[in-house]
Legacy VTK file of the C-alpha trace (Angstrom):
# vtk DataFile Version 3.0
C-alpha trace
ASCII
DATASET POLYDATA
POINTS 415 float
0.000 0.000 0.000
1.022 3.571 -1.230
0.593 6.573 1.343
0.562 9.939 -0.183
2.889 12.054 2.199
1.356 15.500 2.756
3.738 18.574 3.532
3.515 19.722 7.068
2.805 23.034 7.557
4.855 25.518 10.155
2.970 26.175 13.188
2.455 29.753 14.176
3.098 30.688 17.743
-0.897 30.025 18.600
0.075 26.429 17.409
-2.243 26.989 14.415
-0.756 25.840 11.011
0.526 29.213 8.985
-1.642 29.000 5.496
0.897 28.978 2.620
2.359 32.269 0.979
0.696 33.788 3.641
2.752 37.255 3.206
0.660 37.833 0.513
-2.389 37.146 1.956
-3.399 40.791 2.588
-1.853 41.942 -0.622
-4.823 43.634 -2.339
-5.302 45.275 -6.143
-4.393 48.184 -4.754
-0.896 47.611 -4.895
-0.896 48.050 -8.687
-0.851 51.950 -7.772
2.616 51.618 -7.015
3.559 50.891 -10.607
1.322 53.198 -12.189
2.714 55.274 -10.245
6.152 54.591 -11.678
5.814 54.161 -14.746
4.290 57.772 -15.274
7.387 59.193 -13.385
8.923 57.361 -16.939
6.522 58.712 -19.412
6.603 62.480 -18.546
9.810 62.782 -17.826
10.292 61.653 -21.276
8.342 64.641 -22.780
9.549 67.048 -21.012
10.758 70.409 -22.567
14.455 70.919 -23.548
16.716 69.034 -22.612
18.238 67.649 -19.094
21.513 66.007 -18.498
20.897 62.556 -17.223
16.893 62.511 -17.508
16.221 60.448 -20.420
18.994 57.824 -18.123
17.102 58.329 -15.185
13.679 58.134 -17.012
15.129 54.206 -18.425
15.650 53.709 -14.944
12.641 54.185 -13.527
10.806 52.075 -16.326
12.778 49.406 -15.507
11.888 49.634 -11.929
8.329 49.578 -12.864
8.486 46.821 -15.465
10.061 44.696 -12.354
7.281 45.940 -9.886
4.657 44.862 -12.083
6.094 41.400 -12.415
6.751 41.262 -9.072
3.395 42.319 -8.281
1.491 39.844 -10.937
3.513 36.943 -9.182
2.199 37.872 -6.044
-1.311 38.232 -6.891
-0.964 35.068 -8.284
-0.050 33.614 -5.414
-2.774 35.227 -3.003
-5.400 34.275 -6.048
-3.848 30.484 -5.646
-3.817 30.254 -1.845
-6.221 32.762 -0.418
-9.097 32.711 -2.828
-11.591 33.285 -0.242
-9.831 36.532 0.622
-9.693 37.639 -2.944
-13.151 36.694 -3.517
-14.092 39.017 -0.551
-11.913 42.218 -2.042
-14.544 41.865 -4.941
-16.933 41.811 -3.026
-16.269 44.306 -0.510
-17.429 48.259 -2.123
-14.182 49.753 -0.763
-11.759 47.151 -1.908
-13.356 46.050 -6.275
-12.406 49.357 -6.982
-8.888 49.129 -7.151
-9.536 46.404 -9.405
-9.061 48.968 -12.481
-5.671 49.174 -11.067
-4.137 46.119 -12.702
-5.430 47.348 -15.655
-3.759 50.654 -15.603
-0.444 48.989 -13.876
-0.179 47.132 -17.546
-1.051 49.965 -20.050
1.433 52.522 -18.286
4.024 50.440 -18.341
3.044 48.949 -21.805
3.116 53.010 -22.996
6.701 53.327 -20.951
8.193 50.863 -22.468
7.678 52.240 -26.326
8.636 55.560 -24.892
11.421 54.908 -22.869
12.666 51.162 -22.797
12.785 51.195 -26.656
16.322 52.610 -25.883
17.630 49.575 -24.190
15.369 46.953 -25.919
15.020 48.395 -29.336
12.209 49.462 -31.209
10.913 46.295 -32.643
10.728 44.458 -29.091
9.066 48.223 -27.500
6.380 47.546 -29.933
5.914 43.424 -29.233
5.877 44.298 -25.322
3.419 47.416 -25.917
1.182 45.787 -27.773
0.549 42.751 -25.650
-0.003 44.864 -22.705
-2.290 47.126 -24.488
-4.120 44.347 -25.707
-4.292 42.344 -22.126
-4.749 45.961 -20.433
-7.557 47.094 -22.405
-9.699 43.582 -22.032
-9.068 43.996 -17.930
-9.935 47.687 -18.255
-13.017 46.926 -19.946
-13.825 44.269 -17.822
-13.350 45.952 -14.446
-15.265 49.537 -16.221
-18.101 47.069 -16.410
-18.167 44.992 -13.636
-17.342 46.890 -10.748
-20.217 49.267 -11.250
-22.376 46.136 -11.591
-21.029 44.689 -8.381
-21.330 47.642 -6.836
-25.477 47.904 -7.755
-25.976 44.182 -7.418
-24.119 43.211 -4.474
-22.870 45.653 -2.484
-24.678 47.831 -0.028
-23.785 51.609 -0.742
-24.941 54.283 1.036
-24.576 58.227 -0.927
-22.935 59.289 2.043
-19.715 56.475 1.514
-19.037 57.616 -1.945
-14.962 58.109 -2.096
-12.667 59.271 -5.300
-12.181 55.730 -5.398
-15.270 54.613 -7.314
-13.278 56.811 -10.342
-10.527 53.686 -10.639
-12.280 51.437 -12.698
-14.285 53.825 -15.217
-10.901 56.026 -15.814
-9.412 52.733 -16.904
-10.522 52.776 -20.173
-9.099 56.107 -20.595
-5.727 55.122 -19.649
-5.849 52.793 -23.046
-7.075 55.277 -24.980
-4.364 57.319 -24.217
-1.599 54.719 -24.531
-2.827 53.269 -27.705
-2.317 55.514 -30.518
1.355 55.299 -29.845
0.918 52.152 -31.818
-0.696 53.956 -34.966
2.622 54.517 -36.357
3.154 50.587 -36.044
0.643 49.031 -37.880
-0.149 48.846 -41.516
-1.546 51.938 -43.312
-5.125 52.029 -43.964
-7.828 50.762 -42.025
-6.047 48.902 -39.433
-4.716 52.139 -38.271
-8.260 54.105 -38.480
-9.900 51.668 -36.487
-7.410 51.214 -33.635
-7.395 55.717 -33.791
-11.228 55.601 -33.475
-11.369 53.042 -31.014
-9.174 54.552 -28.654
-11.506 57.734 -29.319
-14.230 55.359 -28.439
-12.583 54.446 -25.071
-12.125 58.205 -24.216
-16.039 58.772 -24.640
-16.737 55.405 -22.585
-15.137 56.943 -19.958
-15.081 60.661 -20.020
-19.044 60.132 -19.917
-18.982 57.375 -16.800
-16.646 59.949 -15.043
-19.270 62.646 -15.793
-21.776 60.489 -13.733
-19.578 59.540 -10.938
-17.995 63.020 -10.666
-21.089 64.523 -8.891
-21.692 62.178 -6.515
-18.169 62.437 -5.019
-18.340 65.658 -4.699
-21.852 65.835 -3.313
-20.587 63.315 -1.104
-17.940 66.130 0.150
-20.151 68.874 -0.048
-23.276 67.009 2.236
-20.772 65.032 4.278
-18.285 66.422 5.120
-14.098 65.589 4.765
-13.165 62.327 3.867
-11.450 59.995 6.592
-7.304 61.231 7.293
-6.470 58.195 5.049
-9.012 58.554 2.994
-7.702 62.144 2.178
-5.069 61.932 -0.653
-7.640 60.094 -3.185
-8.941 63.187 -3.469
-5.912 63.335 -6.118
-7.327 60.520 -7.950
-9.845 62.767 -9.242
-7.222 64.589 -11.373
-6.527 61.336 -13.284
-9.354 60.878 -15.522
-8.864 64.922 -16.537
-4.959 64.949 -17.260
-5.170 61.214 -18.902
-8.141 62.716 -21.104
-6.222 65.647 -22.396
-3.266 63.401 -22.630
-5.695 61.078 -25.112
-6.729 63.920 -26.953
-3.710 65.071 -27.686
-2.496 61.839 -29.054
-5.793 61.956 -31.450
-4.267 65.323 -32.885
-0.964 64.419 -33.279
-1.619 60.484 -35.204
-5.225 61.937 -36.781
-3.692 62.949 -39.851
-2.693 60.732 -42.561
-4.924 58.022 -40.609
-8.553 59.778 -40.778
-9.475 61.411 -44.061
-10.129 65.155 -44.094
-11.802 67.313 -42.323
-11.690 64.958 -39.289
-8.243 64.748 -38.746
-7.979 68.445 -38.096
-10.830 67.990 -36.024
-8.849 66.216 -33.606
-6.268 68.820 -33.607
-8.685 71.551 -32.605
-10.347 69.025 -30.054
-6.548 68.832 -28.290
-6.738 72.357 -27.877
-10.588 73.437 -26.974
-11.266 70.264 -24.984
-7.726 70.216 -23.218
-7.228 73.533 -22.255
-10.550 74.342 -19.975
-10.244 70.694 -18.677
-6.930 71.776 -17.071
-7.980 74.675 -16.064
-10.089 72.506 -13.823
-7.821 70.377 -12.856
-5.662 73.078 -11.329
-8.316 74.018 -9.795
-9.337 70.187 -8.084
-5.317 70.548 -7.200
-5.315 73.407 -5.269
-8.772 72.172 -3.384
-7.456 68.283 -2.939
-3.921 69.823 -1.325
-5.898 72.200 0.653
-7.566 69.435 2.205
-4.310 66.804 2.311
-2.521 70.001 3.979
-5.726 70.085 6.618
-5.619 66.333 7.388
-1.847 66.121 7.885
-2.335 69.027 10.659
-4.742 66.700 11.889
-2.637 63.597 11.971
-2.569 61.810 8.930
0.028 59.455 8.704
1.650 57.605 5.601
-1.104 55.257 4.162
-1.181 53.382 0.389
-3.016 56.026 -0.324
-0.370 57.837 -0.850
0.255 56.881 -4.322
-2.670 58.838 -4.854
0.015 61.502 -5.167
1.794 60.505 -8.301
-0.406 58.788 -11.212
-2.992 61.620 -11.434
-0.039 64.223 -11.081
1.568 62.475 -14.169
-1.586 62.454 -16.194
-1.261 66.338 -15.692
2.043 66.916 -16.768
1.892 64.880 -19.840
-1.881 66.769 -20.724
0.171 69.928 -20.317
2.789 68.548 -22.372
0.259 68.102 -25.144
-0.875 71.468 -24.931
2.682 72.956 -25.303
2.805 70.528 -28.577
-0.303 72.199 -29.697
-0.620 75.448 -28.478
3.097 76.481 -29.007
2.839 78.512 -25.619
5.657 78.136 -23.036
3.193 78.473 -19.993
2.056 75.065 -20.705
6.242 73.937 -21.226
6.539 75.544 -17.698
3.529 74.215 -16.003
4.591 70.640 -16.953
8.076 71.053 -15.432
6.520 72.368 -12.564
3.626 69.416 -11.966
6.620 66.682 -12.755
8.807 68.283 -9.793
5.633 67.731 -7.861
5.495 64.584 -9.376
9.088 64.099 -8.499
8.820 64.469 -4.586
5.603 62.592 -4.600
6.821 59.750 -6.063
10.190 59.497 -3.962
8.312 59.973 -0.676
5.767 57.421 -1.617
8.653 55.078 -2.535
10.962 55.262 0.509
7.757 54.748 2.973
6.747 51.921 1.102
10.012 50.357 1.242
10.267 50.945 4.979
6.612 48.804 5.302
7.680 46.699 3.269
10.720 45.823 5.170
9.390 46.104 8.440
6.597 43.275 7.389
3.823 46.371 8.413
2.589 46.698 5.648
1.621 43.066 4.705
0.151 42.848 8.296
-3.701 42.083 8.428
-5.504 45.027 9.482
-6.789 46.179 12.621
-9.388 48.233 12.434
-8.602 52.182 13.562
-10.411 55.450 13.881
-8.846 58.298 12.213
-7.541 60.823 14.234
-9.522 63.786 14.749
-13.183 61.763 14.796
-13.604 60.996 18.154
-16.236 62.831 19.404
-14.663 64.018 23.206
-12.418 66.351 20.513
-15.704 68.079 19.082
-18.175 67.607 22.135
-21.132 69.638 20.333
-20.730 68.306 16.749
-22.976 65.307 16.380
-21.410 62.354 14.613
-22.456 61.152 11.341
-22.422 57.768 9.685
-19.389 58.361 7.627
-17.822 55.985 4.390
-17.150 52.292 5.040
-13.870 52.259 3.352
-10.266 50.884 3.570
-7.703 52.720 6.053
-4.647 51.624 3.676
-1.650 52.306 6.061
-0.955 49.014 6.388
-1.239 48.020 3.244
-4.360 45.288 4.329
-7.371 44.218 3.339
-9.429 44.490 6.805
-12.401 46.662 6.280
-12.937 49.525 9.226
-16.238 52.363 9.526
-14.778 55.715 10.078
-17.061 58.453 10.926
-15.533 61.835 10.216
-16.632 65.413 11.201
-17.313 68.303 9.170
-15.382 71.139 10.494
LINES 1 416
415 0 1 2 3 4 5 6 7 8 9 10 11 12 13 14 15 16 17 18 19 20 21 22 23 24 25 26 27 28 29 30 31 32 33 34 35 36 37 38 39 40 41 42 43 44 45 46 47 48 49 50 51 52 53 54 55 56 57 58 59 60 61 62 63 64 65 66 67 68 69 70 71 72 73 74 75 76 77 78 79 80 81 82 83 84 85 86 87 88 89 90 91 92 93 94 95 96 97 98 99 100 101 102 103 104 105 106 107 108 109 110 111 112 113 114 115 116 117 118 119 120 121 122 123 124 125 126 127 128 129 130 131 132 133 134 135 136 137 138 139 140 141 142 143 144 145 146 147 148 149 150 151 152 153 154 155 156 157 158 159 160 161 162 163 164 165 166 167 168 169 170 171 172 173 174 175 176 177 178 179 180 181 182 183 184 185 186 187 188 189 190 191 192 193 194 195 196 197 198 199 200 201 202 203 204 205 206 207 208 209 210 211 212 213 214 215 216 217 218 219 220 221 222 223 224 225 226 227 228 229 230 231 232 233 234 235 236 237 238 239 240 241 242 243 244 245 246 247 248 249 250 251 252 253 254 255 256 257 258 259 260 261 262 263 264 265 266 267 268 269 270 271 272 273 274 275 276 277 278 279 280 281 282 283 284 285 286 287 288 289 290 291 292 293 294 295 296 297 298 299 300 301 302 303 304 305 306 307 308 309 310 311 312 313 314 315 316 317 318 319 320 321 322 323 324 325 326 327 328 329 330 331 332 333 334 335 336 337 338 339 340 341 342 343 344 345 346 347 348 349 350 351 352 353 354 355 356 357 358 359 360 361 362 363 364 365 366 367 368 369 370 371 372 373 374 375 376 377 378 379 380 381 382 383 384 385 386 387 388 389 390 391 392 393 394 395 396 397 398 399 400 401 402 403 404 405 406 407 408 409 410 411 412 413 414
């Protein structure tokens, strides 16, 4: 008789047997921000005005790094996927958590557009293209699958009150922007004629799909703000993420004006030249605008102790969608204000992205940040601090300091 020998698991200090790859058991989508956020330190610097000793080197760089994150990060979720379904079948579930879903999708097409940018200088042209187009391919499917059923999980299965809208809701519908934005850098690739057309219109197709579904969410966020109040302290800095689906849309229209003609007969290609210009230019007006209100209110939540949180990559994707809109505009305005703003929003960029970086690393190291959850009241909600402000029920949502996946109700006050 045969007797199958079954691998004995470690036992933790409770005497309980430790579930395998259980470091990555908390490791939600959300994580994928961390390479978007990359990758887009790659792709503006690239575009950038003039030229800087040392940037297009440190611009390779970074692409690499976020080519290797997003490995990294696909062989992780993997991993949690293999061994903690039930766990990743309860982020999908969860209303704070499917969001970030639209995250892997975005993770692939910004470093799909880096690499034909950037790594085409260390990989060559020929393999840029092979690598971009696969991830623009797999990136679009996910983005179109997450634009469509998040919103459905979110009306079928979850329980949503107006009151817990958050910035977050925007991840999955901007998704579909992020390919339209990306893909016409393949126009130049493919054979003249129709198979260019089509992939130029259908990346103008994307934009619409999602500059309409962020016209719908848009209000109720910031009704949310307006009837409720400030967002939880670690909620705060997705307030930024707002300014993603306005800098990636004048990014995509700008790409529509520069590969429109020669692809799209007459008059439309100019068309999309003037739509770079009189769609992109109020858009970032208000987008400066959302910036100065989202730092006002980062800047208020910091006084009132909020501490480094994943949210914190909030800070550097929807930055880079501005610089590289305003980079667009310089292309097709010829003004240098827009050359200067975009130097100015990537040294923004910049510092956002290396703060983000070194306090991740330092979770990551210390094991924090792969640590279940406990739940934790943000500071400046409990009520002994405001004794005659009533509480309200505030947004069930994700406190992502630690980097977990533990749900927690935090009830803020309206000052």
């Amino acid at each position: 008789m045969v007797t199958a020998a079954h691998p004995v698991l470690p036992l933790t200090a409770a005497g309980t047997r430790r579930p395998r790859a259980a470091a990555v058991r908390h490791l939600g989508p959300n994580w994928y921000a961390s390479v978007m956020g990359t990758a887009i330190v790659a792709t503006a610097g690239a575009g950038l005005p003039g030229t800087v000793p040392g940037l297009r080197t440190f611009c390779l760089a970074v692409w690499a790094l976020s080519a290797v994150l997003l490995i990294t990060l696909l062989g992780a979720r993997a991993l949690h996927w293999t061994h903690h379904r039930d766990q990743a079948r309860a982020h999908l579930l969860d209303p704070a958590m499917a969001p970030f879903y639209g995250c892997l999708a975005m993770a692939l097409l910004a470093v799909g557009g880096a690499t034909l940018v950037v790594g085409r200088d260390w990989i060559g042209t020929p393999a840029a293209v092979a690598v971009d187009a696969v991830l623009f391919a797999v990136g679009t499917v996910t983005a179109l699958a997450a634009a469509l059923a998040v919103p459905y999980l979110m009306i079928v299965h979850h329980r949503i009150r107006p009151d817990q809208a958050t910035p977050v809701w925007l991840l999955p519908l901007v998704a579909p922007m992020v390919s339209a934005a990306v893909g016409p850098l393949l126009i130049p690739h493919l054979p003249p004629g129709q198979a260019r057309e089509a992939l130029l219109l259908g990346c103008f197709a994307l934009f619409g799909l999602s500059l309409l579904a962020t016209f719908v969410m848009l209000p109720v966020i910031f009704a949310r703000l307006l009837t409720g109040g400030p967002l939880p302290l670690a909620l705060t800095p997705t307030l930024f993420l707002v300014l993603g689906p306005l800098g990636q849309s004048t990014t995509a229209t700008g790409k529509f004006g520069d590969f429109a003609p020669g692809v799209v007969p007459a008059p439309y290609d100019q068309g999309f030249a003037l739509l770079a210009v009189l769609y992109g230019v109020p858009v970032m007006g208000f987008a400066l605008l959302w910036l100065g209100l989202a730092a006002a209110m980062v800047a208020r939540a910091r006084r009132r102790g909020m501490g480094f949180s994943m949210t914190w990559w909030a800070f550097t994707f929807p930055v880079g969608t501005c610089v590289t809109g305003a980079e667009s505009l310089a292309r097709h305005t010829g003004l240098l204000i827009f050359d200067w703003l975009a130097v100015a929003l990537y040294a923004l960029l910049i510092a956002a992205w290396a703060v983000a970086t070194v306090r991740t690393l330092q979770g990551v190291i210390s094991g924090a940040l792969l640590a279940a959850r406990q739940p934790a009241k943000s500071a400046g909600t409990d009520p002994a601090e405001h004794p005659r402000v009533p509480r309200r029920p505030g947004p069930v949502g994700y406190v992502l300091h630690l980097g977990g996946a533990e749900p927690t109700h935090v009830e803020p006050v309206k000052d």
